[in-house]
C-alpha positions as CSV (number, residue, x, y, z in Angstrom):
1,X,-19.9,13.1,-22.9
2,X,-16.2,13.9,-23.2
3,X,-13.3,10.7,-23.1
4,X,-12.5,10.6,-19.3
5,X,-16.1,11.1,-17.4
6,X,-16.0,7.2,-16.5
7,X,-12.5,7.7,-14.8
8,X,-13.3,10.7,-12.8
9,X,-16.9,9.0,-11.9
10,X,-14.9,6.2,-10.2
11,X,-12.2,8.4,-8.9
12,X,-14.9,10.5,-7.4
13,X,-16.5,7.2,-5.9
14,X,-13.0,6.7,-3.9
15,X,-12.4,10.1,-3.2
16,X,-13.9,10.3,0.5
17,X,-12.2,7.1,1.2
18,X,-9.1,8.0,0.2
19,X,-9.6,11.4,2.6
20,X,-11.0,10.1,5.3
21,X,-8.0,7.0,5.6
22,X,-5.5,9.5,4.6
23,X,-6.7,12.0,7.6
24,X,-7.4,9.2,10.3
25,X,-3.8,7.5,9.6
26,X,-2.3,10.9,10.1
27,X,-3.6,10.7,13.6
28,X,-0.9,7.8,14.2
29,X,1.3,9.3,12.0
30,X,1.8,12.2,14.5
31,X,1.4,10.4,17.6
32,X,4.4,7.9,16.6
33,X,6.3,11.0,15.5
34,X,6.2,12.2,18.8
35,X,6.4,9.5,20.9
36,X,9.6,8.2,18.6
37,X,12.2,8.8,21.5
38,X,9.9,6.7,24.7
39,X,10.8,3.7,25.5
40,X,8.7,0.2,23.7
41,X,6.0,-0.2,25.7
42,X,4.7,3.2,26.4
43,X,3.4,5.3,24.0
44,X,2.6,5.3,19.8
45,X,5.1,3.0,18.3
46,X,3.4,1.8,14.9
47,X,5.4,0.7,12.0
48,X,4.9,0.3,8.0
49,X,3.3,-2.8,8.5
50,X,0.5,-1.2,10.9
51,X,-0.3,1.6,8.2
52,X,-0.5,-0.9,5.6
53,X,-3.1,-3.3,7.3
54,X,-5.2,-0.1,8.9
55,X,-4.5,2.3,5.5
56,X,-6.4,-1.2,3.7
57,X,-9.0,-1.5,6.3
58,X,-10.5,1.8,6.8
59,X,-10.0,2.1,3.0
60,X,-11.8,-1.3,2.3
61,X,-14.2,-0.3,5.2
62,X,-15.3,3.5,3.2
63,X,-15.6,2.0,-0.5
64,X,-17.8,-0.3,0.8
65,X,-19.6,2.3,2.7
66,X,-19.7,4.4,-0.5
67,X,-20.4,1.4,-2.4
68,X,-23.8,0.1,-0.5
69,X,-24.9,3.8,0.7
70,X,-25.6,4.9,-2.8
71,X,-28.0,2.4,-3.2
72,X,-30.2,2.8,-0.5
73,X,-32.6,5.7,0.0
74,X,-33.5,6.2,3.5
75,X,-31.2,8.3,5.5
76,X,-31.6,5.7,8.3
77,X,-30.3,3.1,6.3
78,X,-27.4,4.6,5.5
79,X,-26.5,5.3,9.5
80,X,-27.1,2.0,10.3
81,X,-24.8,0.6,7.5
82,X,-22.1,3.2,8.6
83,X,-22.3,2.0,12.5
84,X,-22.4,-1.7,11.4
85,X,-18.6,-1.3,9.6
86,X,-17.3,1.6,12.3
87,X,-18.2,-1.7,14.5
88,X,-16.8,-4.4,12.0
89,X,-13.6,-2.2,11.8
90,X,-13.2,-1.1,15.4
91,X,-13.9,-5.3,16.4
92,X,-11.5,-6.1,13.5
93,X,-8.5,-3.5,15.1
94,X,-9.2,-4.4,19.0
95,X,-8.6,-8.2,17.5
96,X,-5.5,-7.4,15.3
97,X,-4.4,-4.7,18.1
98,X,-4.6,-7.1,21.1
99,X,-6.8,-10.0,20.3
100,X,-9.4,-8.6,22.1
101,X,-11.9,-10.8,20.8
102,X,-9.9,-13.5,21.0
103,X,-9.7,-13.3,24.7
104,X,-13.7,-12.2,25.0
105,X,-14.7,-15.3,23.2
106,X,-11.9,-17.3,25.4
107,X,-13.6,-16.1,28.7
108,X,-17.2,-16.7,27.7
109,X,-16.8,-20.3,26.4
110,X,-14.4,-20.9,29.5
């Protein structure tokens, strides 16, 4: 074993988080790079702040994925873990995006 393994172990263990948040945050990226001359309102206007909060979410969101996937077995287990925190995370954007669920749980108690 050579002086190093555990640190490229771990870094290996955030590696497809880190791609996959860097590659869907590009999507953004390019959209509010494009749309940077329209008018507030209409179009992709996301600042720091947005990339920060959804950079630490999807982030959050595929280390736990890696996390709890490498301990189960079944293939089926691991789908369902992945479409239980897509959901958590696209519930947890609609929310921070418009206060979607907000406004769901206002009209059904109303």
């Amino acid at each position: 074993m050579k002086f190093g393994d555990g640190v490229l172990m771990k870094m290996r263990f955030l590696l497809r988080p880190v791609i996959g948040t860097a590659l869907l945050l590009s999507i953004p990226l390019v959209m509010t790079l494009v749309d940077r001359d329209k008018a507030p309102g209409s179009g992709w206007h996301w600042g720091p702040l947005d990339f920060a909060v959804m950079g630490a979410l999807l982030l959050a969101a595929g280390t736990l994925y890696e996390f709890v996937s490498t301990r189960m077995r079944a293939p089926a287990h691991r789908a369902v873990l992945g479409l239980f925190i897509a959901g958590l995370v696209l519930a947890i954007w609609v929310e921070l995006a418009v206060g979607g669920i907000s406004q769901l749980v206002g009209w059904a108690t109303a």
